[in-house]
C-alpha positions in Angstrom: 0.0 0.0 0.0 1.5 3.4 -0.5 2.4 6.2 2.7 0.9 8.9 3.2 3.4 12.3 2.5 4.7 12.9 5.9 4.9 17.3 6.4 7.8 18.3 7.5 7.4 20.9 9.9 9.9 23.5 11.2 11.5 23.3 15.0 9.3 24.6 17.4 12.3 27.2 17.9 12.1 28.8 14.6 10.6 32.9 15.5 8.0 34.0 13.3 7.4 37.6 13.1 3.7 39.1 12.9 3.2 42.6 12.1 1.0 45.2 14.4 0.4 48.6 14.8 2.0 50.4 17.3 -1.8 51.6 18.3 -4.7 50.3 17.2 -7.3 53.0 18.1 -4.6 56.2 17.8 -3.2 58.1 15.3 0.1 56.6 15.2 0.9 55.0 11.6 4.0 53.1 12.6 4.0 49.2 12.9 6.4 46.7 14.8 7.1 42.9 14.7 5.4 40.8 17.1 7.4 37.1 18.1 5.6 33.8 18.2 6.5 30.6 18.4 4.9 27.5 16.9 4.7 23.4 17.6 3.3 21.6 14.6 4.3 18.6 16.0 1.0 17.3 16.9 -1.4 18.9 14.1 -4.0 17.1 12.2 -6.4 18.7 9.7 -9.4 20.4 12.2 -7.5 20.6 15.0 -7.8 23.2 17.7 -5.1 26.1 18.3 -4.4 26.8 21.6 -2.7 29.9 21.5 -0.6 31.0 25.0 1.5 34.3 26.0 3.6 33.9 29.0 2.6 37.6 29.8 5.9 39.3 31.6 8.3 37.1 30.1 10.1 36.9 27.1 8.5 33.5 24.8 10.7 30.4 25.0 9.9 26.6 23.6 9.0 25.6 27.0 5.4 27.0 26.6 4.7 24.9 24.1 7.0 21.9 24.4 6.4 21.2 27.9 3.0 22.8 29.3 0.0 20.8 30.0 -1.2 22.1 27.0 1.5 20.3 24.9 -0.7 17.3 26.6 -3.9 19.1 25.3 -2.6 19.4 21.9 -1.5 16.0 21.4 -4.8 14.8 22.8 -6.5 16.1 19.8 -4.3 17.1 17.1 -3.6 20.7 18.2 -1.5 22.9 17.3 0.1 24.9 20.0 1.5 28.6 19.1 3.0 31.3 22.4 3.0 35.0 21.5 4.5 37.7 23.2 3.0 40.4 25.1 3.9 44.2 23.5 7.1 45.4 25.0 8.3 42.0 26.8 10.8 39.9 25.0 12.0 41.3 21.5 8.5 42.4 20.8 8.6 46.2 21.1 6.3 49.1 19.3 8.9 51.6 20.8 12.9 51.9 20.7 12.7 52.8 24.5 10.6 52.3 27.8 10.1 56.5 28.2 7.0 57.5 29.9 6.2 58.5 26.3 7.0 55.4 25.0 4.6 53.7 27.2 1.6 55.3 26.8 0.7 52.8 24.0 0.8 50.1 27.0 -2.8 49.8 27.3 -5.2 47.0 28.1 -7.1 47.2 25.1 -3.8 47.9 22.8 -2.4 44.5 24.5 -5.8 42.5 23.7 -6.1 43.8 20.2 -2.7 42.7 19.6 -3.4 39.6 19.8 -6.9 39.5 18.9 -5.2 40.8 15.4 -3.0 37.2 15.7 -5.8 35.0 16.1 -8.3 36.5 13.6 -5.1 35.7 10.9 -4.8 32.5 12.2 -8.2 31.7 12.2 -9.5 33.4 8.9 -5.9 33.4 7.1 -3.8 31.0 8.2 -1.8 30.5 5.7 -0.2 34.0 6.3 1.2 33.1 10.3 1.5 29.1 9.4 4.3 27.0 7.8 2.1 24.5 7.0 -1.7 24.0 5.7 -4.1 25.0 8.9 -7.8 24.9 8.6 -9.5 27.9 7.9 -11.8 28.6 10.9 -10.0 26.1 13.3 -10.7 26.8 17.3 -9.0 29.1 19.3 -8.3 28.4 22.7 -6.3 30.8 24.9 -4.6 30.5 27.7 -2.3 31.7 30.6 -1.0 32.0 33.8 -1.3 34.7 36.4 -1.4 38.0 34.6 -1.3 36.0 31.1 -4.5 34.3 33.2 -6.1 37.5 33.0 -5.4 38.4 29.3 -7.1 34.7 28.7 -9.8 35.7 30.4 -10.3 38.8 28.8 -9.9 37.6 25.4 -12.4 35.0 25.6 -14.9 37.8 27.5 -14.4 40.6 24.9 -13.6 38.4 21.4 -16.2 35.5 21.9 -16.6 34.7 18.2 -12.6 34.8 17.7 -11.5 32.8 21.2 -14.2 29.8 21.8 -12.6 29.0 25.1 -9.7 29.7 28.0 -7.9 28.5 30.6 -7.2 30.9 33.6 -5.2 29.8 35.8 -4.7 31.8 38.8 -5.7 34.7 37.1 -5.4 38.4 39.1 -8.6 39.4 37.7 -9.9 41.7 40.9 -7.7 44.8 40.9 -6.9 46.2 44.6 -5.0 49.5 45.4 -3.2 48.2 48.4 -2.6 44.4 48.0 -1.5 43.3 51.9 -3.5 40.1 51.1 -0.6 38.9 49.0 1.3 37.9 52.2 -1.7 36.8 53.9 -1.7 33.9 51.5 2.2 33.5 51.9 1.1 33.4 56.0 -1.1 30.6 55.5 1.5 28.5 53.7 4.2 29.5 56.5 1.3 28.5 59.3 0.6 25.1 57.4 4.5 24.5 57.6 4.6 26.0 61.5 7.1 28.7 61.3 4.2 31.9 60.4 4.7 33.1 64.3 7.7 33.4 64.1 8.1 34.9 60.9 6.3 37.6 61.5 8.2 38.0 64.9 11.5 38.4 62.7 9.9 41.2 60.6 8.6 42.9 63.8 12.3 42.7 65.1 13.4 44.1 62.0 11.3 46.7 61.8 12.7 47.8 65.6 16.3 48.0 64.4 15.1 49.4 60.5 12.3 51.9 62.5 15.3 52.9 65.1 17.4 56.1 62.9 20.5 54.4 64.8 22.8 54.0 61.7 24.8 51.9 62.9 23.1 49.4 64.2 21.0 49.3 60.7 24.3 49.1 59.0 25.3 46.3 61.4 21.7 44.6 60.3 22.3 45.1 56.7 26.1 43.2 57.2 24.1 40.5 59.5 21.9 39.6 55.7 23.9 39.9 53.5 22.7 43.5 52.2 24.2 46.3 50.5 24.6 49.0 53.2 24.6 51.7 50.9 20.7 51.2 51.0 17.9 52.8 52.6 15.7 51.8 54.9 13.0 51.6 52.9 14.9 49.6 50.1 16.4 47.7 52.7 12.8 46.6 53.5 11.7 46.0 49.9 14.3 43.8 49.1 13.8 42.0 52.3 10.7 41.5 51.2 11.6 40.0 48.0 14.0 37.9 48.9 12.0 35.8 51.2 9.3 35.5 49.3 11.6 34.2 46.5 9.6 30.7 46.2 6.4 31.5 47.6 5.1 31.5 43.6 6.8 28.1 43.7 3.9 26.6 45.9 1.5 25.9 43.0 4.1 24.9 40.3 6.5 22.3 41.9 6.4 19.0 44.1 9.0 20.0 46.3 8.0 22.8 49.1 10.7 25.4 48.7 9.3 27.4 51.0 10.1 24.5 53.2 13.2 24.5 52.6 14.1 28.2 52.2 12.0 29.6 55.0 10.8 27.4 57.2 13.9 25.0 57.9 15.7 27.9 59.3 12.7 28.2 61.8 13.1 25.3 63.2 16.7 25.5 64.2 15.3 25.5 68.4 18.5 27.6 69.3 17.7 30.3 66.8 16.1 33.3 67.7 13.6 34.7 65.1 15.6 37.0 63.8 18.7 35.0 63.5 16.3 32.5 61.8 15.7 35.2 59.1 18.8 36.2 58.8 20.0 32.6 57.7 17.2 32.1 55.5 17.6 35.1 53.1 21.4 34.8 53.4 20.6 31.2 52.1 18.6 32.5 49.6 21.0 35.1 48.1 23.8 32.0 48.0 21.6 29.9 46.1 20.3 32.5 43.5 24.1 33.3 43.3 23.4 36.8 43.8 26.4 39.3 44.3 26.2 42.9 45.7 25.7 44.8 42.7 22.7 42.5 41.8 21.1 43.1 45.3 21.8 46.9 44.9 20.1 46.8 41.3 17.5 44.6 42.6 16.5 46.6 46.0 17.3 50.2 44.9 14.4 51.9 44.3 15.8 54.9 42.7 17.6 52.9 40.0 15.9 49.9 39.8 13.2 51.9 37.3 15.2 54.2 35.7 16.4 52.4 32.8 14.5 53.4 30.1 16.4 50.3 27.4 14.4 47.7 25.9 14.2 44.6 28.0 14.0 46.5 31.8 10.7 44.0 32.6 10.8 45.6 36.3 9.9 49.0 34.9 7.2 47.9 32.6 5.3 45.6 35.2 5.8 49.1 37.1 4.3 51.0 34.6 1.0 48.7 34.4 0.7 49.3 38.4 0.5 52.7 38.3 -1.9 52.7 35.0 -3.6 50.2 35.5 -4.5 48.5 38.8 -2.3 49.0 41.2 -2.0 46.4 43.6 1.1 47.0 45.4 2.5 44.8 47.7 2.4 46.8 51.2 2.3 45.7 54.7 -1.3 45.3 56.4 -2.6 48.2 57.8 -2.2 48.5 61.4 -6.1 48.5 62.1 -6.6 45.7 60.3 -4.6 43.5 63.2 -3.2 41.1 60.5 0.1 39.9 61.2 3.0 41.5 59.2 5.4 39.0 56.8 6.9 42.4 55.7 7.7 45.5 56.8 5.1 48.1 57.7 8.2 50.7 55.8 6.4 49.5 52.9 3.1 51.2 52.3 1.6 53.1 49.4 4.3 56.0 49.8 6.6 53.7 48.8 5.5 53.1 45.8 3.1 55.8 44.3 5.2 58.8 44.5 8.0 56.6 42.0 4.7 56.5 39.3 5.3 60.7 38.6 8.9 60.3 39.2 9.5 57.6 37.0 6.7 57.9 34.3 5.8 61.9 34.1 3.4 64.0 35.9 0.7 63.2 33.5 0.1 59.4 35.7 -2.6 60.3 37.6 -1.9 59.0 41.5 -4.1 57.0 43.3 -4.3 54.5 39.7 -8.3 54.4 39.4 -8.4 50.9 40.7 -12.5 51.0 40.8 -12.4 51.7 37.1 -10.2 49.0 36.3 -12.2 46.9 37.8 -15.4 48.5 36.3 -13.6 47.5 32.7 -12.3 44.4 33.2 -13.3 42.4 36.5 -17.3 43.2 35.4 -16.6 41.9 31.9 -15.8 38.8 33.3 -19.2 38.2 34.8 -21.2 35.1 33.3 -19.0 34.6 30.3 -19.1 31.0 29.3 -15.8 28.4 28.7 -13.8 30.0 31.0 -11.4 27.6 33.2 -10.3 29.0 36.2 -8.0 27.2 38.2 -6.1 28.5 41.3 -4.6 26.9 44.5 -5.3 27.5 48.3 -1.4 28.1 48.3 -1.4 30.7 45.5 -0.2 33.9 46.8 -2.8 35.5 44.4 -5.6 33.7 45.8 -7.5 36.9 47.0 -7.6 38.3 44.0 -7.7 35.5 41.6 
């Protein structure tokens, strides 16, 4: 009997390039290339798309080599494409993150985008395929976290383009001050035992941080492993991000790094709190491989967003909080008699007064967090094929 032709199909690592307007509702004419990936591999003739963006990040073959929806697509013959989100990656309308440069970093700008993608792939695919699509296949989106939310939204606002999606732990309820974040890192610290004391060691932080008594910061600062040419407040910030380092990890991996990172310390019975914490970030900073300079770019407030070259992800996601909904990751309020897992330095004035400073007096300060969720967690309501997934771990949780 004869074969059937077998299609050879370029690497899943082969860039294609897919061209956009820098805005789609302005007056700008200009156009930029947007990146995508594809994975042929497990294609037949009326298979479904499922088309991913890893939001923040820069695309990569993992998100469609080795996601559950690489199962899903060889399940039933889908193909499997990740695009990436306007100025992540190499995909950028502008040749620099200026305040100026941003303004074209809008929701509806980021959705269009790819609505634009999937109406070629569905009505014209032979214009962003390598091989012989169907015309009119389905479109399934999906993502993770903020990507989650773009899934979401795509589904909500383009229900005759994307016929289904698959949120998982989605931030879709905006919230100006987000001190709920840690409150779903405490409950993974109290499940393990060590949440008590935790919050002790950021209490006894605060003490020493709160004091004015430079040296005895500086002396703290030396006792971590910090750069003691920071602030206070930075000092606290990056605190705050270094021990949360694996707290994302929760929901993604079989092993408990927060386990392992945090807790372990915790248990060390001749340990005070504070010396607990102390060996737990110090651990953590060895085992990222961290040096000085890195922690200084990576807890310095008043650099860490000032670099306006392609590729600065920090100062974009920074950009969307102060546009667009805000939560920032603060301390709880006093009067709310949570307990703190970081330091009550780091409130709104933290962050907010860096949104003029850093993006021009045009951003409007408090963001509008009630219209955001006006626009996008009310178009959410009753829309049909939407997965959402999230875990009692998932330091997202309240918002998800």
């Amino acid at each position: 009997g004869t074969e059937a032709a077998v299609v050879s199909v370029p690497p899943s690592s082969t860039p294609y390039w897919f061209s956009q307007p820098v805005d789609h509702f302005g007056s700008n004419p200009n156009t930029w290339k947007q990146q995508y990936l594809v994975n042929y591999t497990f294609y037949k003739t009326g298979g479904p798309i499922y088309l991913t963006t890893p939001g923040e990040s820069a695309i990569g073959t993992q998100y469609i080599d080795k996601t559950h929806f690489t199962s899903l697509a060889k399940a039933t013959n889908g193909l499997l494409v990740t695009i990436e989100h306007r100025f992540f990656g190499q995909s950028n309308p502008m040749p620099d993150l200026s305040g100026t440069s941003l303004q074209y970093l809008t929701i509806e700008n980021v959705l269009e985008d790819f609505a634009s993608f999937a109406r070629s792939a569905k009505y014209h695919p032979q214009d962003v395929f390598s091989i012989p699509v169907s015309c009119k296949s389905k479109i399934i989106f999906g993502g993770g976290s903020y990507s989650g939310n773009i899934a979401a939204w795509m589904r909500a606002k383009y229900p005759d383009l994307i016929q289904g999606a698959w949120a998982s732990s989605a931030i879709v309820y905006g919230r100006l001050q987000y001190y709920q974040f840690d409150q779903s890192y405490g409950r993974h610290l109290e499940a393990l035992g060590c949440a008590q004391s935790f919050s002790q060691a950021v209490r006894d932080t605060d003490v020493i941080l709160l004091s004015n008594n430079t040296s005895a910061i500086s002396d703290l600062q030396s006792r971590f492993g910090l750069p003691t040419t920071l602030g206070v407040r930075d000092t606290a910030g990056l605190l705050a991000a270094l021990s949360t380092t694996y707290s994302m990890q929760a929901v993604s991996t079989i092993t408990d790094y927060v386990d392992q990172s945090v807790c372990s310390f915790f248990r060390n019975k001749t340990a005070t709190p504070l010396e607990a914490y102390i060996a737990s970030v110090s651990s953590v900073i060895q085992q990222s491989g961290m040096n000085q300079q890195s922690l200084v770019q990576m807890g310095d407030s008043s650099i860490g967003i000032d670099n306006y070259a392609l590729g600065q992800v920090g100062r974009v996601w920074y950009y969307m909080a102060c546009t667009w909904n805000g939560n920032w990751q603060i301390a709880p309020p006093l009067n709310t008699g949570l307990s703190p897992y970081r330091s009550q330095l780091l409130d709104l004035d933290y962050f907010e007064p860096n949104c003029q400073s850093k993006f021009g007096s045009n951003i409007k300060i408090p963001v509008d967090v009630q219209a955001y969720n006006r626009n996008w967690f009310d178009i959410l309501q009753g829309v049909s094929n939407i997965y959402y997934t999230s875990g009692s771990l998932d330091i997202w949780r309240d918002s998800t």
